[in-house]
N, C-alpha and C positions, 0 to 999 in steps of 0.2 A: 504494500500500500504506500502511493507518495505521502512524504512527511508532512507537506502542505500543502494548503489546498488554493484555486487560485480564485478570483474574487468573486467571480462569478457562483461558481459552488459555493463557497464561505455563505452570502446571502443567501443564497435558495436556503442549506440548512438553518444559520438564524430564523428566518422568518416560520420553518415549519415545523421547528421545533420549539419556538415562541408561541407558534400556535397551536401548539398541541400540549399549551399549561405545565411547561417540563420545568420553570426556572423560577419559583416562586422564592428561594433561596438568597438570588441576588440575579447579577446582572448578566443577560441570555447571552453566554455565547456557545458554537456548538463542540460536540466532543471530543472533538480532535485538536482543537485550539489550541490545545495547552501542550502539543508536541514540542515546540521549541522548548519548554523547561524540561522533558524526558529527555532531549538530546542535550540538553545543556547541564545536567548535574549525572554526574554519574555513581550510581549506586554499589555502595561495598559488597553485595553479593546481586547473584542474577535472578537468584530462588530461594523460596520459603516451600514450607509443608502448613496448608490451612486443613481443615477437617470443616465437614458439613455434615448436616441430617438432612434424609432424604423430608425436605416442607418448603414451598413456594417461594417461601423468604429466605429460602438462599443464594436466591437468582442472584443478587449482585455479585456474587463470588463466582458462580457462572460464567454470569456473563461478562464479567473483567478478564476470562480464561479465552472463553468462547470465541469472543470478538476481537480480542488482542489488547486489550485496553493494559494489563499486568506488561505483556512484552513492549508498549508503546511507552511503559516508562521505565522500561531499563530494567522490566523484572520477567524474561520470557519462559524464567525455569522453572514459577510459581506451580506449584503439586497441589491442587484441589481434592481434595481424599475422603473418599464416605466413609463417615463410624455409623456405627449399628443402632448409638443408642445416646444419652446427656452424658449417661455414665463414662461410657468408651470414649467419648471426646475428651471429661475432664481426666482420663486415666492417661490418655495418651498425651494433654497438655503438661501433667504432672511430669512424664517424659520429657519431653521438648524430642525436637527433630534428632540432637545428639543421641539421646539417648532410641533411638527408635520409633520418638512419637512423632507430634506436629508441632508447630509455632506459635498458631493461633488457629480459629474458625471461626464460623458461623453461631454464635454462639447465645443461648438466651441470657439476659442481660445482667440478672444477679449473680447469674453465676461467676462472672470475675471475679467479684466482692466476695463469694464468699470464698474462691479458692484463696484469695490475697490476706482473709480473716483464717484459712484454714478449718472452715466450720467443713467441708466435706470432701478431703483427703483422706491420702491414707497416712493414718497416726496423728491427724489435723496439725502436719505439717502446713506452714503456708506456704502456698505459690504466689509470689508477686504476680499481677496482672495488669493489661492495661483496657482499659475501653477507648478506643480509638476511633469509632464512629458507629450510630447507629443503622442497622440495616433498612429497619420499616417499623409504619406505624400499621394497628390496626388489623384484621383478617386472620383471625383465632376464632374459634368458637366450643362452646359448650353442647354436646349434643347428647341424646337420649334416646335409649331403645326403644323400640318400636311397638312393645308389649305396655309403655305409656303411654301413647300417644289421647287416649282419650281425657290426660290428665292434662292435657292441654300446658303444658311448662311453657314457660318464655320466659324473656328477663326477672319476672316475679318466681321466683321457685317455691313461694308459699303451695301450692295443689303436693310436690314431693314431701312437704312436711308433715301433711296430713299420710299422704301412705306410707312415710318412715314411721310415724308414729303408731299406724295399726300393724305395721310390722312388727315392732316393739311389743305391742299387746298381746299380742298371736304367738310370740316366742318364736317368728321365721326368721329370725337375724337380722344383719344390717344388709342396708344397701350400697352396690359397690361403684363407687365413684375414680376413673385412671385419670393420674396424670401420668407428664412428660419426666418429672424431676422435681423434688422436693424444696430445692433450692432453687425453683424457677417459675417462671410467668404463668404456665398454663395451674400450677398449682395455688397461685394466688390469686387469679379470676376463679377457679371455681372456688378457693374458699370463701372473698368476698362474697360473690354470687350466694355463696348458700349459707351466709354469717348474714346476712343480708336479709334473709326468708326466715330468722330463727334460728335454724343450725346449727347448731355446733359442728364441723366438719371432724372434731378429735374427739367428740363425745355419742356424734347422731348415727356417724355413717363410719365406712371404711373406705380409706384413701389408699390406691396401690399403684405403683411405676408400671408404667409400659412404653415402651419406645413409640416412637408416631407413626412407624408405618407398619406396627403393629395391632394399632388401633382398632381399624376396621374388623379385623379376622376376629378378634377376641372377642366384641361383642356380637361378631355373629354366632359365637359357642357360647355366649352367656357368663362369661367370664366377669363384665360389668354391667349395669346400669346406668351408666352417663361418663363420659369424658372430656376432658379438654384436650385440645389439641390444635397445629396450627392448617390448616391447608395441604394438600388439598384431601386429608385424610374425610372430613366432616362433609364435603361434598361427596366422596365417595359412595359413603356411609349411603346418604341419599339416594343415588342414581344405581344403588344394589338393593336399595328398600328392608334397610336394616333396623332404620330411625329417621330421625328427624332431630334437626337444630332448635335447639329452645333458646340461644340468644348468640349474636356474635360477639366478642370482648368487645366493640365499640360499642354495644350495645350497653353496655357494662360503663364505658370510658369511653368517650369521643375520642379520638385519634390519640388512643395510649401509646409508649412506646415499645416496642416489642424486642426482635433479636440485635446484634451489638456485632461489631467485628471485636472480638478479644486477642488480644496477644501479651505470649509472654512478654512481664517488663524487661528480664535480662537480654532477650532475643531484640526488642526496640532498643535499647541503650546500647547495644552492640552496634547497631545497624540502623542509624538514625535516618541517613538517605534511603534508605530503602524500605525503611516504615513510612516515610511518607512519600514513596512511589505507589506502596502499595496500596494507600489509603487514597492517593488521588484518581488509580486506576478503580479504584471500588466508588467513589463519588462517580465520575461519568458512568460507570457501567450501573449506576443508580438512576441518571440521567435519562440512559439508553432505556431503562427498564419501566421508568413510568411516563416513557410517548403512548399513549393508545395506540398509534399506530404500530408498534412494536411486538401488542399484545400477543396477538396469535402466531408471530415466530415465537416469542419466549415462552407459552405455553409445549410450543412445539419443541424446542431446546430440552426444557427442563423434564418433557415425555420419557426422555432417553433412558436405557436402561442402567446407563455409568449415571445418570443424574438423579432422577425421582424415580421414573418406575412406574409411573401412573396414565390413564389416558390424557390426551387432549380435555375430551369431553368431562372429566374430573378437577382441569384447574384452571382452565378460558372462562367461566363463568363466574366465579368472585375472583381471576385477577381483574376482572374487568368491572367488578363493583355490581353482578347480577347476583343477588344473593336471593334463592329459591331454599326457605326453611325446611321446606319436603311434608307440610302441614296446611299448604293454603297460602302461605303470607311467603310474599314474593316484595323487593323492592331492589332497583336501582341505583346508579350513581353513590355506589359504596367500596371503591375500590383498593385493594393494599396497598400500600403508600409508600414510595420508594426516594422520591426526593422532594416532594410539592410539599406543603406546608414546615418548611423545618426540617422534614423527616429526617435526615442524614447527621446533624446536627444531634450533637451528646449531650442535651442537657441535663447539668449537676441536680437539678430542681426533682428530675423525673426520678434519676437513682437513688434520692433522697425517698422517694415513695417506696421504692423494692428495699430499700434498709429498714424502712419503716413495717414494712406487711414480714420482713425476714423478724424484725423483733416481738413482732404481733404474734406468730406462728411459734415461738419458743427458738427458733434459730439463732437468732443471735443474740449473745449475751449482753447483760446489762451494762450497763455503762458506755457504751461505745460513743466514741465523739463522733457526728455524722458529717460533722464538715471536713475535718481530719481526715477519714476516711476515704470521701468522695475524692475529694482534691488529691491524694494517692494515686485512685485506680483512671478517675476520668482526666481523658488527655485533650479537651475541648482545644486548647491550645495548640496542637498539633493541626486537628484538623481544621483550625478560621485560616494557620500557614499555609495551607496546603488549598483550601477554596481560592485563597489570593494567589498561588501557582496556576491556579488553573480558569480563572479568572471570572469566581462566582465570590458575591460579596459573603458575610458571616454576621449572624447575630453577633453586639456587643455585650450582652449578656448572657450570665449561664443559668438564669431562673428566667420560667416563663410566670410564674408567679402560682398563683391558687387553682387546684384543680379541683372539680367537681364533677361526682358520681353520678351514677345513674338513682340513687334513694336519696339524696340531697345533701348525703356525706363529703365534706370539704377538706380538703388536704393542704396544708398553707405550708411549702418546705422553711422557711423559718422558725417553725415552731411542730417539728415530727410528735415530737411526745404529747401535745394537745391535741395533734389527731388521734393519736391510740387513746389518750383519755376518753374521747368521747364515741369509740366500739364497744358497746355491749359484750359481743363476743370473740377471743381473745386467749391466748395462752402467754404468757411472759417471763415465764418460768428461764429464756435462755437456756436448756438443759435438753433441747431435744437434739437427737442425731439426725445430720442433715445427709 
């Protein structure tokens, strides 16, 4: 591919990728632009080892591979490597590439926090970590078998409370709820969601790991009762008529933040230039990933059986924001968020909420300073360097300020522990194994 493009091309891309709502970040130029700074700094090595989970939201690592965006800045050796499971990723981060594992991944977003607290190591060793950029907002969901369907769930999970509780009466046991990872996202939308309804998630029900592309099989054998999960497992789920989706996490959170690129810190402070190649190639290939116009090749990309594994017809439909519940209710204009409002952008404010919901859940022990911590693991700063390499502007701030829920629960990251004051339900004991 030539290095530059000449004035003519330059505009056609500007304009149509301007029009296709790609640069709400800062200022439109298109993805190639920032060739001159790949040829102009040259990076201490040519390759990293990343790791991914086969879920929609790891298209930017994709397609940083896919499209050359990694080799367009001086990193053509980058290794994209599927792990099986949250667990496999942190085992083999635990590693680093020296040792056998990988550098960094695709990764959900407390989990750097907690490997760099050592809440879920082995021997809770800590692993320094860094958050580097976020990958997407948005397009998770909470879904439910099929044998509920008359109990009509959605964002209100009040209708499962009543049947956990005749369950309770009956002496049929509990019901069983998967997530991804104990010390991650999909485990803290469901338990908001059902702390939310009454529930206690550590007292009502049973909470058990299953990897995401596991998801689907299990609840076809009855394994669980309802999951979370990211993409495109929950569509799935649907278009095999297994269940049905009772709420998406926007549903939960308007444009929460979701997976993170994590990387070892010793591996960034080794390799400064080429952490922030590798971050500036994951921004455009963010870029490239949320043109509409893009949609049904990277649908088509991400099929592959080295990448997800899934059909077309499984992950075209909520990347593109058509979100069909598989119950009747259908809407629109909801789609997974790759660089338009912020998305890319690691704000310190948001991580303050996962340190928040990790100390709410007993993970994380008491005392922790949260600003201390944050400022550690998030590397905002890297990435505003690396938008102005590539010549997208950067928030000057790293709070967006107060977020609010879907039940009217308000989150002020100045003040975490007055949020957990005002949760009913809640464990803070610090003392669980993560």
């Amino acid at each position: 591919m030539t290095q530059f493009l000449d004035n003519s091309r330059r505009d056609f891309l500007k304009k149509s990728l301007f029009a296709a709502g790609s640069f709400s970040v800062g200022t439109a130029l298109p993805p190639f632009a920032g060739s001159a700074f790949a040829a102009g700094e040259k990076t201490e090595t040519t390759g990293c080892k990343l790791g991914f989970i086969a879920l929609t939201d790891c298209a930017p690592l994709v397609i940083a591979k896919e499209k050359g965006f990694f080799a367009k800045h001086g990193m053509p050796d980058v290794q994209v490597i599927k792990q099986a499971s949250w667990g496999t990723t942190r085992d083999n981060l635990e590693l680093g590439s020296g040792g056998g594992g990988i550098d960094g991944a695709h990764i959900l977003s407390p989990m750097p926090y907690a490997m760099t607290l050592g809440l879920n190591t082995k021997g809770n060793r800590p692993v320094p970590m860094y958050v580097m950029a976020r990958l997407n907002l948005n397009a998770q969901a909470i879904s439910v078998a099929e044998k509920y369907r008359e109990l009509k769930v959605g964002v209100d999970a009040k209708p499962l409370k009543a049947q956990i509780d005749l369950m309770k009466r009956k002496g049929a046991g509990s019901m069983k709820f998967a997530m991804t990872f104990p010390t991650g996202t999909h485990n803290y939308w469901i338990r908001y969601w059902l702390a939310a309804a009454g529930i206690d998630p550590d007292k009502d029900v049973s909470t058990i790991v299953v990897p995401p592309p596991q998801m689907v099989a299990n609840m076809r054998v009855g394994n669980m009762d309802a999951f979370c999960v990211g993409e495109p497992w929950n569509q799935q789920l649907i278009n095999q008529r297994i269940g049905y989706t009772a709420c998406t996490t926007q549903d939960i959170w308007k444009d929460h933040p979701e997976k993170c690129l994590g990387m070892r810190k010793d591996w960034v402070d080794a390799n400064p230039k080429s952490a922030r190649a590798l971050v500036r190639a994951v921004m455009e290939a963010q870029i490239w990933c949320d043109s509409p116009a893009n949609k049904a090749e990277l649908a088509q990309i991400l099929s592959g059986r080295n990448w997800i594994g899934a059909a077309v017809g499984d992950l075209l439909p909520r990347l593109k924001g058509d979100v069909d519940y598989g119950d009747g209710r259908k809407h629109g204009g909801d789609p997974m968020v790759f660089w338009a409002k912020n998305a890319s952008y690691p704000w310190k404010s948001h991580d303050k909420w996962f340190l928040a919901e990790s100390r709410r859940w007993g993970f994380l022990p008491n005392g922790v300073d949260y600003d201390k911590v944050v400022n550690q693991v998030n590397r905002s700063d890297i990435w505003r360097e690396c938008a102005g390499m590539i010549g997208q502007a950067a928030p000057t701030t790293d709070s967006q300020g107060e977020e609010k829920f879907f039940d009217g629960m308000v989150f002020n990251p100045g003040d975490p522990e007055a949020y957990l004051s005002k949760l009913a339900i809640k464990n803070l004991s610090g003392a669980k194994k993560a």
